[in-house]
Structure formats: C-alpha cells, structure tokens
C-alpha positions in Angstrom: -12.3 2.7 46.5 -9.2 1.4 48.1 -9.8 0.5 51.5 -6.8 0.7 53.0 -4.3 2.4 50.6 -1.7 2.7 53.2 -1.1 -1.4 53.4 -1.8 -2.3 49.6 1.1 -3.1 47.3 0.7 -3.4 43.6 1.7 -5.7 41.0 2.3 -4.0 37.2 2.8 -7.2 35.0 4.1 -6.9 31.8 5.2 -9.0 28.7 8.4 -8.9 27.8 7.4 -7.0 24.3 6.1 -4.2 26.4 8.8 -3.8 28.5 11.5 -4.0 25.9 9.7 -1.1 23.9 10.1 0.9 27.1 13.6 -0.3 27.7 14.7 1.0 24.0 13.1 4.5 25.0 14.9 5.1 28.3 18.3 4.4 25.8 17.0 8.0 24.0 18.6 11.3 24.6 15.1 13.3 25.0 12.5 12.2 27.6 9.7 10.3 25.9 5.5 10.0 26.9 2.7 7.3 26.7 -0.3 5.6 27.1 -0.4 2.5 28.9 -3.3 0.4 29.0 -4.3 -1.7 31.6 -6.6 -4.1 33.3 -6.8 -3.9 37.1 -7.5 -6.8 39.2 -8.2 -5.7 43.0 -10.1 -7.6 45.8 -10.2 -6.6 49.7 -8.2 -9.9 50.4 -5.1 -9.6 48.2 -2.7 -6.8 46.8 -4.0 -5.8 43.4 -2.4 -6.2 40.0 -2.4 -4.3 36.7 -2.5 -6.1 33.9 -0.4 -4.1 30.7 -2.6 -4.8 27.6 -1.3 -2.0 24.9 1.3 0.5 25.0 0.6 3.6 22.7 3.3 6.0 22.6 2.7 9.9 22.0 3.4 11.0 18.1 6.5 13.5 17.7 3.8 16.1 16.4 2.3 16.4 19.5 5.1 17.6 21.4 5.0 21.2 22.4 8.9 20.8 24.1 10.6 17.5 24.7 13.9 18.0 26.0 16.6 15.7 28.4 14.7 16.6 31.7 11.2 18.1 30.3 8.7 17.7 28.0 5.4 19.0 27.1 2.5 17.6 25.5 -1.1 18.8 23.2 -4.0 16.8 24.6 -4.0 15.3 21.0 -0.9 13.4 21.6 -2.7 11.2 24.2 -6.3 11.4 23.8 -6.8 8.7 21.5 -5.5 6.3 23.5 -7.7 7.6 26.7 -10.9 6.8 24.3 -8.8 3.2 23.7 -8.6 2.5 27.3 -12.9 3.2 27.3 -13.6 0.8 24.9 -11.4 -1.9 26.4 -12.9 -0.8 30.1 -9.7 -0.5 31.2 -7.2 2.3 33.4 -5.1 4.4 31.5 -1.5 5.2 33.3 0.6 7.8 32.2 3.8 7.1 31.1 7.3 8.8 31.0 10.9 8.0 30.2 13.8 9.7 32.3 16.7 9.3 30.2 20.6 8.7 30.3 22.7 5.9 32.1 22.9 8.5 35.2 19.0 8.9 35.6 16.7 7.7 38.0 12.6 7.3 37.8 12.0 9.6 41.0 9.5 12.3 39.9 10.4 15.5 39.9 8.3 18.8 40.9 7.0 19.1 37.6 6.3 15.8 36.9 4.1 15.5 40.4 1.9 19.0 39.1 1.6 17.4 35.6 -0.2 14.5 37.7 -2.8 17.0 39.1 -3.3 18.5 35.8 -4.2 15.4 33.9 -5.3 13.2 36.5 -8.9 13.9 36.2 -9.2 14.4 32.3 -7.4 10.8 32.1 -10.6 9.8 34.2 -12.9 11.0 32.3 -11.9 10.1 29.2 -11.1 6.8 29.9 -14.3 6.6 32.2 -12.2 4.9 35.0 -12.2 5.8 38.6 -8.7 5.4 38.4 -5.9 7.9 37.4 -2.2 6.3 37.6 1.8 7.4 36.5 4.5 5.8 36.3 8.1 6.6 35.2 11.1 5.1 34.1 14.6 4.8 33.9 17.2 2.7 32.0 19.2 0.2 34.8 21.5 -2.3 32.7 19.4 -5.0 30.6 16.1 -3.8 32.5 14.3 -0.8 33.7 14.0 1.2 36.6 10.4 1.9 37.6 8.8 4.5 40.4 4.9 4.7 40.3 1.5 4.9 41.8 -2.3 4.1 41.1 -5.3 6.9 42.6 -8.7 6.4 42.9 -11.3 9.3 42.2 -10.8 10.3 46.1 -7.2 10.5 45.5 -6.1 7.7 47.8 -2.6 6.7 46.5 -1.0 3.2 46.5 2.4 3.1 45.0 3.2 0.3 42.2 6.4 -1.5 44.0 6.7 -4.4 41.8 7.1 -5.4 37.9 6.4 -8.5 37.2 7.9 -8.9 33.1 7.1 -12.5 31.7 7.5 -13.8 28.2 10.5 -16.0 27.3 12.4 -14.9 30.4 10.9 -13.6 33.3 12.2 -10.7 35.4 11.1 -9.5 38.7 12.0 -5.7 39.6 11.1 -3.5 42.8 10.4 -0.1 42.7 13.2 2.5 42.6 14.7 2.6 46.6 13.3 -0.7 47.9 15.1 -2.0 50.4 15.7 -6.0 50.2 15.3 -8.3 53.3 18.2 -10.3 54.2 18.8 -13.7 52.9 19.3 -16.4 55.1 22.7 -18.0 55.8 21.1 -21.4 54.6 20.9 -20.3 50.7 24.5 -19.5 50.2 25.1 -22.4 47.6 22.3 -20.9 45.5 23.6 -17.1 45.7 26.9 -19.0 44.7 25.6 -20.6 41.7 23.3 -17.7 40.5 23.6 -14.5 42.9 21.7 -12.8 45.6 19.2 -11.1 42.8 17.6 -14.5 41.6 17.6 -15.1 45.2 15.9 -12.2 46.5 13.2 -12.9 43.5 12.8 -16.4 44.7 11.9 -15.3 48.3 9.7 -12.3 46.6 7.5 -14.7 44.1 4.0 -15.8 44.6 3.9 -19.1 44.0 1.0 -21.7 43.0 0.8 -25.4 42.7 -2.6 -27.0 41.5 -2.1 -30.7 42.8 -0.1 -31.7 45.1 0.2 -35.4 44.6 4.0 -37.1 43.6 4.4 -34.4 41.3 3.3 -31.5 42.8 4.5 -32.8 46.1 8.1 -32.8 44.4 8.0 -29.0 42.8 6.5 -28.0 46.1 9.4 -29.3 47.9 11.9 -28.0 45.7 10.3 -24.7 45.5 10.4 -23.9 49.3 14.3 -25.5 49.3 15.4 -23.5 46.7 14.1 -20.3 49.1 10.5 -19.9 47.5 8.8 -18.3 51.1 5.3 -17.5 49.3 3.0 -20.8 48.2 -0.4 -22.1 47.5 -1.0 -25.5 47.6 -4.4 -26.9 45.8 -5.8 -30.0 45.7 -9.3 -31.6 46.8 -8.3 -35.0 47.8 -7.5 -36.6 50.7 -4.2 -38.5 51.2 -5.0 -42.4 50.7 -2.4 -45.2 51.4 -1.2 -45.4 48.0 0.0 -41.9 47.7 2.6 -42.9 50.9 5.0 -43.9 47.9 5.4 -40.7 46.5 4.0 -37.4 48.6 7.0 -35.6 50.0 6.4 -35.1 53.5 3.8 -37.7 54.2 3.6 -40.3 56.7 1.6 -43.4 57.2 -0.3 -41.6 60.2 -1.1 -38.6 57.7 -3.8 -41.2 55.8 -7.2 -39.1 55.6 -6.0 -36.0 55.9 -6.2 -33.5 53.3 -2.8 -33.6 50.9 -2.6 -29.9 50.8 -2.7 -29.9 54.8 0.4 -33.1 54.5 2.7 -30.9 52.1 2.1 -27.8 53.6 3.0 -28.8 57.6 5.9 -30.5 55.6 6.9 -27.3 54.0 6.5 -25.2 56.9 8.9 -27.8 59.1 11.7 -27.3 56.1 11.2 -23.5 56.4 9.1 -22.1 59.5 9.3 -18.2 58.0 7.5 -19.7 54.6 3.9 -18.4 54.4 1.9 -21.6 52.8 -1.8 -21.2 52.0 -3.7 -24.5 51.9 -6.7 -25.0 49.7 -8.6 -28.0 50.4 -10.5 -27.8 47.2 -10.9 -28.1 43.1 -9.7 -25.7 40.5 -12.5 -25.9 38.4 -15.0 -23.7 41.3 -14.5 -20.0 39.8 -14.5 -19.3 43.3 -11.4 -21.3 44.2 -10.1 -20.3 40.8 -10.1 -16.4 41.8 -8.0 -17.0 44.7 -5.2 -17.7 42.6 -5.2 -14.3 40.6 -2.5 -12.8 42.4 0.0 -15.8 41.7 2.8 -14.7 39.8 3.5 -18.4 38.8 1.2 -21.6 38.5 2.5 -24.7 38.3 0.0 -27.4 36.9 0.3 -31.0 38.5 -3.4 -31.9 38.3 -4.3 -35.2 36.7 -7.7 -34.1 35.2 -8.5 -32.1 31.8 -10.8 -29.5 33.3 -8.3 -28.1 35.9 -5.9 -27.8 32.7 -8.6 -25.8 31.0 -8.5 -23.1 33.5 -4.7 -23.1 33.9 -4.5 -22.7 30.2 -6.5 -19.4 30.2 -5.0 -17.9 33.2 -1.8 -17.9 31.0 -3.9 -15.6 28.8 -5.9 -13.7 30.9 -4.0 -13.0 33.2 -0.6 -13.0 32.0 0.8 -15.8 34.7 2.7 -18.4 33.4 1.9 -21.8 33.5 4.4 -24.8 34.5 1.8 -27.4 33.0 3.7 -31.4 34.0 2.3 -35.1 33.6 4.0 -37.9 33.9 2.6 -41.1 31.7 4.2 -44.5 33.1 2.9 -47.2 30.9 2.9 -50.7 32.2 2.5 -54.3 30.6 0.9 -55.6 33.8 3.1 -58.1 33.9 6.3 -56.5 35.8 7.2 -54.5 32.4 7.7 -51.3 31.8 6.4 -50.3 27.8 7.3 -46.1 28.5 7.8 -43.3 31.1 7.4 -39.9 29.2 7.0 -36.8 30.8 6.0 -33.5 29.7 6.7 -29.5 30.9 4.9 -27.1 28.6 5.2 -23.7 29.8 2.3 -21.3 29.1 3.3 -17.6 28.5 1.5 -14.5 27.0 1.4 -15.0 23.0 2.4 -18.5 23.7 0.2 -21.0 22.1 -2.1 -22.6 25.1 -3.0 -26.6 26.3 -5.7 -26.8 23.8 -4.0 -25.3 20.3 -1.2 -27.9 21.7 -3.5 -30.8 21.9 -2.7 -31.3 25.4 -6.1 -31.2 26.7 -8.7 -34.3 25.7 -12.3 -31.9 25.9 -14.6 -34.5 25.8 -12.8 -35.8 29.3 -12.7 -32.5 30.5 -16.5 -32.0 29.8 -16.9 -35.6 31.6 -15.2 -34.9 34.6 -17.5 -31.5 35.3 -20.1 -33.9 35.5 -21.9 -34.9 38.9 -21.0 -38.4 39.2 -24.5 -39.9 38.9 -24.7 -38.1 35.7 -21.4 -38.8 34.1 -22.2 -43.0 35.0 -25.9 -42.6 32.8 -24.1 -40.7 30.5 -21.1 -43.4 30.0 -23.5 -46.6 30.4 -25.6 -44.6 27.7 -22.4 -44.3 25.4 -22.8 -39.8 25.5 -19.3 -39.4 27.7 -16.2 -41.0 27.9 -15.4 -42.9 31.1 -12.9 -41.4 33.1 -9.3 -42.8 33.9 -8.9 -45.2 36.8 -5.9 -45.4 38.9 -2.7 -45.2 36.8 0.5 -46.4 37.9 2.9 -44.0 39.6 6.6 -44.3 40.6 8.6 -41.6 42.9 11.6 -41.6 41.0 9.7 -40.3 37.6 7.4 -38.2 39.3 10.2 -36.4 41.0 12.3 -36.2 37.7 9.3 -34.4 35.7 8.4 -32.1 38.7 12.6 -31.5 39.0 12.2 -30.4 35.3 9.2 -28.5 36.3 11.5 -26.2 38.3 14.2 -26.2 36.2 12.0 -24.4 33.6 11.0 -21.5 36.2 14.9 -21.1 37.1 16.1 -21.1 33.3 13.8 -18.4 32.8 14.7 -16.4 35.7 18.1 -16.9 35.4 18.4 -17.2 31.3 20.9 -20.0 30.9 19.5 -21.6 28.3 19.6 -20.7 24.2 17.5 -18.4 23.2 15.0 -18.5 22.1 14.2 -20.4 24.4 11.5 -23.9 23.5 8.1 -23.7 25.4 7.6 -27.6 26.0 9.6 -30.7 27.0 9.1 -33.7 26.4 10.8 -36.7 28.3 11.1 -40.6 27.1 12.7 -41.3 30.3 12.4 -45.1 28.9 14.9 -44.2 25.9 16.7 -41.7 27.4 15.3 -39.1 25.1 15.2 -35.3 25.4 13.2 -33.2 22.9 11.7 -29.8 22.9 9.5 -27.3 20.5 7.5 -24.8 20.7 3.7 -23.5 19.1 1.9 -20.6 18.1 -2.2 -20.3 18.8 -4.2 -21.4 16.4 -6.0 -18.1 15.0 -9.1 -16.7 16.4 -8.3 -18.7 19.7 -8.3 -17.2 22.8 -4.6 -17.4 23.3 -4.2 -15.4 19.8 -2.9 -12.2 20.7 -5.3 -10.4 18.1 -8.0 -12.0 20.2 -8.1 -9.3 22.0 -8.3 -11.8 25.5 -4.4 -11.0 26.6 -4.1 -9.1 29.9 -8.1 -8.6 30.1 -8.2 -9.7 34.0 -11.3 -10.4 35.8 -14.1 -10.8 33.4 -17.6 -11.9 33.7 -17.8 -14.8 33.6 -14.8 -15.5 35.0 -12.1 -16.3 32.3 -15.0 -16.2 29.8 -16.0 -19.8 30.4 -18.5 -21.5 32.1 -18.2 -22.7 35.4 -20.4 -26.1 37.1 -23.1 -24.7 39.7 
C-alpha cells in the first residue's frame, strides 16, 4: 500500500476542538483511551495526511484497569466507534493519554504488544487497510504527540507532524524531532516572536492561488518572513499592465507565465526556498488535487469559481483559507469614489465564501463556460457578462495582501483578542477598520452537522462538479 514507507512523512490535522479535548485528558491523573476517526488522503507524489473527523472516547465501564502508567480495556469500550469509522469509510487510530507534567508520548513495551493485539480487529471492523496509534502527552498549552499509520502488510510510516487549526493554529513535531537551524538572516523575527513561530514558518506548506498585485505581495512577504515551502497558481501570462504591481517582475518578463515571474523572484530572495509553479486554473480538479497537502491557501484570484473551490477545501479538507480582494472604485475622471479590501479567513466550523455572500454564483457558473458559449449565452441574456479590466494600484494591493499575512501570523502567534473575528474589512478611502465574524447557514456544507468536515478526497472531488 505505501510504496515507500521509509521516505513518507505524515500530516495528522486537527481542529482546535479535538485537540483541546485531548489536551484536558493528558491534565488527568489516570491514563485515558479512544477512538479517533479519520480521513486519509495519500498519493504517490506527496506525503499523506489524516484528516481528524470525530473523537470518541472509551466509557469508564469499559475499563478493566486504568491506572497512571496502564490501562486495560473490554472490546465494548471501543467497538462502536470501529463500526463508526465503517460507515464514514474512514481509518480508525487508537488513541492513548500518558499522563503527568513529567510524561512523555514514547510507547512503552506494553503499549507496542497492545498494537499487535488490536491492530487487525481495528481493520476489520472498521474495514480499512489501515491500522494506526498514537499517544500523547501534556507539553504546556499544547500536546506532545508520538505515532504511526500501518497498512494490512504492516509497513509503518510514523505521523511526525500536527497540524491544529481553528481560531489559532499550531504546528507541533513529533516527540524527539530535531529542528534545522535557522538562518542568521531571521533574527529580527525570532526577536519579535521566537525561534518556535520561526521554525513553523520554515516547516509550513504554503499555497497562493493568483499571483497577480495581490498574490504577488503575500507571496513576497511570505518567503521574507522565512516561509521556505510555496505553490504559486495562476494561468495567465504576465501582460504590460501587471508591470505596476507584480513583485519581482520586469519589463523583459512580458509573456511569460506570472507564476514562472514570482517564483525566479522568490527563489533569488531565498535560493534554499522550494517554490512549485503551476501554470494553470484552480477550477481543473486535477490542478485542484495538487493543493491537498497545503497546510495554508491563500486566495488572491479575481474570479468566483476559483473561490468556490477554495471555500470547500476549508471544509473538506480542514486547510484554512486566507480569501483577499481588493475593490478600487474610480469616477473615470482622476477620482477616487472607494478602496475597500477584504481578508476573510476560512476555518473548520467557520461559516464559508457562499453563507458569507462573498461569492456571486451566477458569475461563477459564467466563468466555467467555454468562451463561445458564455458570449451566446450573454448576447442571449441566460449569463451575466463577466468583469473587464478593473483598476488596480500597488500601494492597496500590497496593503490587503500585507493584511493577508498579518492574519496567518496573528493566528500563529495569538496576539490578537480572542476570540478572534474571521473577516476584515478595509475602507482604505475612510480610513476604516471593521471586523466580524459568521456561522454556516444550516444544512450547508460548511455546517459541521453536515457531516462534510474533514471528509478528504471524495468522489467527485469536493463533491462538486468539475468542467470537462
């Protein structure tokens, strides 16, 4: 099943609801069991991710002993959850607390037979091929995590990250990592916010969907502030008017592709950055399943269907979305009538780009059109036509995409109130600030009781459909 265990890493992402849950247990004097329930997402090109979807803990009745460094447990204490798991078609990892403040999450003897023992009646039940542990320990305001995933030959990759997002994110290596070094260059940042937001900056996977003045400007930031992982997407070409805004391009750059521009731009600021360059459209589901192993998405893409399949990647894949646009509204005749901006970050349980209002679907369903069609469609009054060139000034675009960032860091960092608003909004015109945040509408998708949170790959991808 997995080709090459020995070179996969894995990704556990979590909301922050889950992990808090596990947090309070690890604070407990006895050890404590569950079921958690996950979605994997796995390709031959990429390191593989599991999705947490439900976290069902075992009832006190079903302990046989439970005890500071031991426990044991009847089948009954976990089986439901194994027949849970089934009907959701997911993997079912077995789950264990070591508690105290002195504790760490390496297993112990016991805890690597109790693996053998269950291993294959957790596949069964759950009718996966996989079986997978994990354990952990309390470490300060997080947890401390050791763990591994096996397929039905046994082959064992080892979870090394968590990935926790929800108002705050938090990104934690397995127990006994070792970190790289950071570079000389970042020592302002360490100063302002320490070597461990650092070391998750140079750790994070990051994508940008657009890379025009304001996906230029996060992209540039990003890979200052010591980002070293980044995929850049767009499908157009750089034209002379976007020499007034792209960071990094030049007038000899015209006709080449933008993400081609930014990313030799990127790579010059930082050589030992790896940036992937897709020369292509988000709204492909081919394209779009590239981006599954992002850990953060930021949306700088003009059109309405791109924003579509942002929006449910929130959801179904638990990344967050940095959504940004930037409306500069002009009199034609030298004035200026507004410049508002907008960051609206998408997070699990978070209320997505639709409930919000933020996406116009009739445009969206326009813009998936072949262009012959969409023109008999518009000349026969059945679509809308679709935006022409809007203005566009450096100076805003950079502010919104500096805002952008700002978001990610707050969140990472947490020095903002809490809780903490999921959308900006930016009057740059009036000097205005305002924030608020939304819940889904219910029965949408990004409802948590519909059932689409955490569900991964699904078929069709992101249950939507996708343009031949």
């Amino acid at each position: 099943m997995f080709r090459d265990a020995g070179s996969m890493s894995i990704t556990l992402v979590m909301p922050t609801w889950i992990e808090a849950e596990i947090h309070a247990a690890t604070a407990e004097s006895l050890e404590r069991a569950a079921v958690l329930i996950v979605s994997l997402v796995h390709n031959d090109r990429a390191p593989a991710r599991l999705l947490a979807r439900e976290l069902h803990w075992v009832e006190p009745s079903a302990y046989i002993e439970r005890s500071a460094d031991g426990l044991s447990i009847r089948s009954v204490g976990y089986v439901h959850a194994l027949g849970r798991a089934e009907q959701l078609s997911a993997v079912a990892l077995w789950v264990h607390t070591h508690p105290g403040q002195e504790a760490t999450p390496l297993p112990s003897m016991k805890d690597l037979i109790v693996d053998r023992e269950i291993a294959n009646v957790f596949r069964l039940r759950s009718g996966s091929h996989f079986y997978g542990a994990l354990i952990f320990s309390s470490a300060g305001s997080g947890v401390a995590f050791a763990g591994h995933l096996e397929d039905q030959d046994e082959s064992r990759v080892p979870i090394n990250r968590l990935w926790v997002v929800g108002d705050s994110f938090r990104l934690t290596d397995s127990f006994g990592s070792k970190k790289q070094n950071l570079s000389a260059s970042f020592d302002r940042n360490i100063r302002a916010f320490g070597s461990a937001v650092q070391h998750t900056l140079a750790d994070l996977q990051i994508g940008i969907v657009g890379v025009g003045g304001t996906g230029s400007a996060v992209a540039e930031q990003l890979v200052r502030l010591g980002v070293q992982h980044i995929t850049l997407v767009d499908p157009d070409d750089l034209s002379a008017t976007n020499l007034s805004r792209v960071y990094g391009s030049a007038p000899s750059d015209v006709g080449q592709p933008k993400v081609e521009v930014v990313g030799s731009h990127l790579s010059r600021i930082n050589p030992a950055a790896r940036v992937e360059c897709i020369n292509g459209n988000l709204v492909t589901e081919a394209l779009a399943k590239r981006l599954v192993t992002c850990d953060v998405l930021f949306g700088c893409t003009d059109d309405n269907a791109g924003r579509l399949v942002l929006s449910r990647m929130a959801t179904y894949l638990l990344t967050p979305v940095i959504d940004c646009g930037v409306l500069l509204s002009s009199l034609g005749d030298g004035r200026i009538a507004g410049i508002d901006g907008r960051v609206t970050v998408l997070t699990p349980g978070e209320a997505c780009l639709v409930c919000r209002g933020r996406i116009d679907l009739q445009r969206a369903a326009a813009e998936l059109l072949s262009y012959e069609e969409r023109s008999r469609r518009v000349a026969e009054g059945y679509a809308p036509a679709l935006a022409g060139i809007e203005p566009a000034v450096i100076a805003f675009t950079t502010a919104i995409g500096a805002a952008a960032v700002s978001e990610l860091l707050e969140r990472l960092i947490r020095f903002g109130p809490e809780p903490r608003p999921s959308e900006i909004l930016l009057r740059l015109h009036e000097r205005q600030v305002s924030t608020n945040s939304s819940k889904p509408k219910a029965g949408h998708y990004c409802d948590p009781d519909a059932g689409k949170m955490g569900t991964g790959v699904t078929i069709p991808f992101l249950d939507q459909t996708w343009p031949q």
